[in-house]
C-alpha positions in Angstrom: 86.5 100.1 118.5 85.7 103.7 119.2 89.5 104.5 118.9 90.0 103.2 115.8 86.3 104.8 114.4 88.2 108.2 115.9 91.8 107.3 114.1 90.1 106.5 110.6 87.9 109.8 110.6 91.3 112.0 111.6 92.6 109.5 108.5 89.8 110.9 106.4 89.7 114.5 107.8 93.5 114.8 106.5 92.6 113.5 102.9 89.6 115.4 102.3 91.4 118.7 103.5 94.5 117.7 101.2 92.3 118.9 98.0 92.0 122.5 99.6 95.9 122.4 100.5 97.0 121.1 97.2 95.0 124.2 95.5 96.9 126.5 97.8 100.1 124.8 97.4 99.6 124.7 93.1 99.2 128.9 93.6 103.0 128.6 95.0 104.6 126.3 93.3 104.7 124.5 89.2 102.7 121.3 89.3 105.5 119.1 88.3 108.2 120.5 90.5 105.5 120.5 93.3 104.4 117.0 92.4 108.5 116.0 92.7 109.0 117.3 95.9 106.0 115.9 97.6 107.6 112.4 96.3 111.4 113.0 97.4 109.8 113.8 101.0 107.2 110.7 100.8 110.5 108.3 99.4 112.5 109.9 102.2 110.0 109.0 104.9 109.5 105.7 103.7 113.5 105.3 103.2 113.9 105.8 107.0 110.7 103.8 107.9 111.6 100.6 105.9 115.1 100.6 107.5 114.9 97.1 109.7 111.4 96.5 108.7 111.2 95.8 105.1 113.3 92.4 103.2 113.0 92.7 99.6 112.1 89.5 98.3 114.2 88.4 94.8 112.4 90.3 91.6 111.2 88.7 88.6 111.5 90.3 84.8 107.4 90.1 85.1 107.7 91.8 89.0 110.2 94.6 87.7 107.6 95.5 84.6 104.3 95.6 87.0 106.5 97.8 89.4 107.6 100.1 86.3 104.7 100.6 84.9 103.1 101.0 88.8 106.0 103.6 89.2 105.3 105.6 86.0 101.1 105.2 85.9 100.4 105.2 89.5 102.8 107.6 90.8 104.3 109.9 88.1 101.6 110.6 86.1 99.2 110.0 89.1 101.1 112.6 91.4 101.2 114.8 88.1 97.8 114.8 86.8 97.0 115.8 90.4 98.3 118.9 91.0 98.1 120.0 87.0 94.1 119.2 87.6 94.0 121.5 91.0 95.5 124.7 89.0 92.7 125.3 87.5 89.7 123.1 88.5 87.5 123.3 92.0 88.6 121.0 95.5 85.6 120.1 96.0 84.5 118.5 92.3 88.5 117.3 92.1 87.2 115.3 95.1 84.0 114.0 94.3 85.2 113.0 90.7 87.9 111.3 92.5 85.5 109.4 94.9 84.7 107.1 91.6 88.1 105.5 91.9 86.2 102.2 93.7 84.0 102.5 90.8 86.2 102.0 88.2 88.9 99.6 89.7 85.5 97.0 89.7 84.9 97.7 86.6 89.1 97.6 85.2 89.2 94.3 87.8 86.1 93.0 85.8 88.0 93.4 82.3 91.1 92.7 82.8 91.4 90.4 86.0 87.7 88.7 85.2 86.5 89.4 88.2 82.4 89.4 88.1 80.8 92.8 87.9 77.3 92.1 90.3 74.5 93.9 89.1 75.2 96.3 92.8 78.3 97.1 91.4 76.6 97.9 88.0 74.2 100.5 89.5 76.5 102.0 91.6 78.7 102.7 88.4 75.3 104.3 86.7 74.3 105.9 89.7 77.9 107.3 91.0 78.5 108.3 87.1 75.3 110.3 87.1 76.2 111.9 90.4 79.7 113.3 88.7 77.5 115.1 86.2 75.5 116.9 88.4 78.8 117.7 90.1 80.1 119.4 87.3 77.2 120.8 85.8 77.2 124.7 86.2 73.5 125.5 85.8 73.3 126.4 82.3 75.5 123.0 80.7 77.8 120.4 81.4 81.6 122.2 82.0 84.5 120.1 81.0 87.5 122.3 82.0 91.1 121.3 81.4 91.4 121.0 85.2 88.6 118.2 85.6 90.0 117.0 82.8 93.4 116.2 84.5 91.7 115.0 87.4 89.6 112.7 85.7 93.1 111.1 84.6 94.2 111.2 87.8 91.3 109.4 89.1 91.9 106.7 86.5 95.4 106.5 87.0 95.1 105.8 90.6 92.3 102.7 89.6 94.8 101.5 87.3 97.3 101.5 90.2 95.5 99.1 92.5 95.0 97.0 89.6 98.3 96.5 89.8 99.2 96.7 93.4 96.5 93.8 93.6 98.5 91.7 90.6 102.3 92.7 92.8 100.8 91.8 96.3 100.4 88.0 95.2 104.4 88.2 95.2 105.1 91.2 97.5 104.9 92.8 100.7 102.7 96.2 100.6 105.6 98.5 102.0 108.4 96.9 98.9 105.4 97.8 96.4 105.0 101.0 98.4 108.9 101.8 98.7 109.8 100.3 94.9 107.1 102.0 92.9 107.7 105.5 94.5 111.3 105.4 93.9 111.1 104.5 90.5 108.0 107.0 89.7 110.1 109.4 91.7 113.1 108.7 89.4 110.8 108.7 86.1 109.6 112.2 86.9 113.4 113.9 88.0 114.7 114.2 84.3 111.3 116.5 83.1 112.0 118.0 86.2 115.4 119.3 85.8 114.5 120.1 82.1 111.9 122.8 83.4 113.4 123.4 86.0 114.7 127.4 84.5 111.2 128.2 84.2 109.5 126.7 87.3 107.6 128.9 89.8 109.1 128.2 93.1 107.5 129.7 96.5 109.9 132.0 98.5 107.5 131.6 101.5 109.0 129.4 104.2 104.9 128.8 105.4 104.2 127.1 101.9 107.2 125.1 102.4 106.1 124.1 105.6 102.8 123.0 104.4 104.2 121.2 101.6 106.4 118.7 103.7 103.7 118.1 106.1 101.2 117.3 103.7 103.6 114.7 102.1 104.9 113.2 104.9 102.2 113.9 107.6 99.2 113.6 105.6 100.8 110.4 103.6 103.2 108.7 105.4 102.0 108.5 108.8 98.3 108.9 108.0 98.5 106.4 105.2 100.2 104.1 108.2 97.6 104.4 110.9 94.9 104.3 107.8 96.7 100.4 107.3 96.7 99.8 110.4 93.3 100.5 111.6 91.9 98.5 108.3 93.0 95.8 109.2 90.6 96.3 112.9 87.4 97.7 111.2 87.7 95.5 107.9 87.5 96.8 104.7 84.3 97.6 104.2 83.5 99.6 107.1 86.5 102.0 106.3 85.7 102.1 102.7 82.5 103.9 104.4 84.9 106.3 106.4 86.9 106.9 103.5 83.4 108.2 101.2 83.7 110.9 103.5 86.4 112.3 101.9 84.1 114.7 99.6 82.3 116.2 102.2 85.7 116.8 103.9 86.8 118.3 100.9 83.3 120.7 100.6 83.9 122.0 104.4 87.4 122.7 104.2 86.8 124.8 100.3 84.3 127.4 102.1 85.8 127.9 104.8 89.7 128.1 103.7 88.8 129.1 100.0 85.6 131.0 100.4 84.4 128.2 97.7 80.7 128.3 97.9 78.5 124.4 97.6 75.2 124.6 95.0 72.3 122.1 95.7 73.3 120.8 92.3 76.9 120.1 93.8 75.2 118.3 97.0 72.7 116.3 94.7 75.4 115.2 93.1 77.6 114.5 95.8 74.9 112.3 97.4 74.5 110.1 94.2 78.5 109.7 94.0 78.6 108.7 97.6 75.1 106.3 97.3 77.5 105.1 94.3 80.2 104.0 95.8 78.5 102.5 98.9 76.8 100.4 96.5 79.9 99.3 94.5 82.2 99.1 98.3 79.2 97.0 100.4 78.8 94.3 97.3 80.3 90.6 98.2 82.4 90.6 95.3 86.1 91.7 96.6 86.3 95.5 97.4 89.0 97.7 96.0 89.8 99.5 99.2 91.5 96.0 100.9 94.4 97.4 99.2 97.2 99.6 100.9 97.2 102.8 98.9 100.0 103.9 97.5 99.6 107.7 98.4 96.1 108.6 99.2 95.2 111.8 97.9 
């Protein structure tokens, strides 16, 4: 058990840092053309991983519309929103505000799938909401910048997403989801790519390239793999736990690669985002984290 406590915090480690790397990579490259070729390398890696492992089950009109509308919300737009967010807003609250994704897939599952929302779930959702406006509070008043703005979008996007992986796993096997969704978000996002692609910034550096495809397919391929993997040994609550770390991750890796300094305000409110989410993650309804993530930011 110690192995896989070990494998789910390098999991975690890699995801948290990704915030810091993403606001390095969004300083090199345009955030759509950046968010496209993260997917080409992720759809590449999971190309050559499916080969012999994956049988595509026969699609439905209803199947084909979830996975379309999976493609577009939870990976173009997702993927998008992401790096658009990180060109302008801080790691560490991109992080924290996306720590409330458990939190709002209860309360999307409780609306549109009528699932019950307990009254844990409840207080976490005050408590965790209250925690992201300390976060982004900057000592004077409350400071809604464009950037938290997108990532508030993204965070939503990515609830919405495991809405619907949750409705497509009754029919499907996680890696098809996985596999379909990214190819069609990937091929959504190709023709606004090519359209700016005359004006795109495009790094020269071959060290920002470098960072780029390891991210993708390091950080979310084979992270996202041994992350599945290990879930299935711990349980699901027990790595939604690991996985709250993320923030903290997030915080260590902004001061000491960014020079991003953390306020008491920002740890107060970190704490109630993480108190949150344990609340919402630890309560007996079922938890939002059983399902394989598409691409874990």
């Amino acid at each position: 058990m110690l192995r896989s406590y070990l494998l789910l915090i390098f999991c975690v480690t890699a995801w948290g840092s990704n915030f810091v790397f993403g606001k390095m990579l969004v300083a090199e490259f345009s955030p759509l053309l950046l968010s496209a070729l993260r997917l080409l390398f992720i759809t590449i890696f999971l190309l050559v991983w499916a080969r012999g492992r994956l049988s595509m089950p026969a699609l439905s009109r209803g199947d084909w519309l979830l996975l379309g509308s999976l493609g577009i919300i939870g990976v173009f737009i997702n993927q998008w929103s992401f790096y658009k967010g990180l060109v302008t807003a801080d790691p560490t609250t991109s992080a924290l505000v996306l720590a409330l994704t458990p939190i709002t897939t209860s309360l999307l599952a409780a609306v549109f799938l009528k699932e019950s929302l307990t009254p844990r779930m409840a207080v976490g959702s005050i408590v965790g909401t209250a925690g992201v406006l300390f976060v982004i509070y900057n000592g004077a008043a409350l400071h809604f910048d464009i950037g938290i703005l997108w990532i508030f979008l993204t965070m939503i996007t990515f609830a919405v997403s495991i809405i619907l992986v949750r409705q497509l796993g009754r029919r499907l096997p996680p890696l098809a989801t996985t596999l379909a969704s990214n190819l069609i978000g990937f091929g959504s996002m190709l023709p606004f790519v090519l359209i700016t692609a005359p004006v795109a910034a495009v790094s020269h550096q071959v060290s920002s390239w470098l960072l780029l495809f390891v991210t993708a397919v390091i950080m979310h391929g084979v992270v996202t793999l041994i992350w599945n993997s290990q879930l299935q040994k711990v349980g699901a609550a027990k790595a939604a736990m690991f996985s709250n770390l993320e923030p903290f991750i997030a915080m260590v890796f902004g001061f000491f690669l960014l020079d991003r300094p953390v306020t008491a305000v920002q740890l107060l409110g970190a704490l109630l985002i993480i108190a949150g989410v344990t609340l919402t993650t630890t309560s007996k309804e079922p938890q939002v984290r059983q399902e394989s993530p598409l691409i874990s930011h």
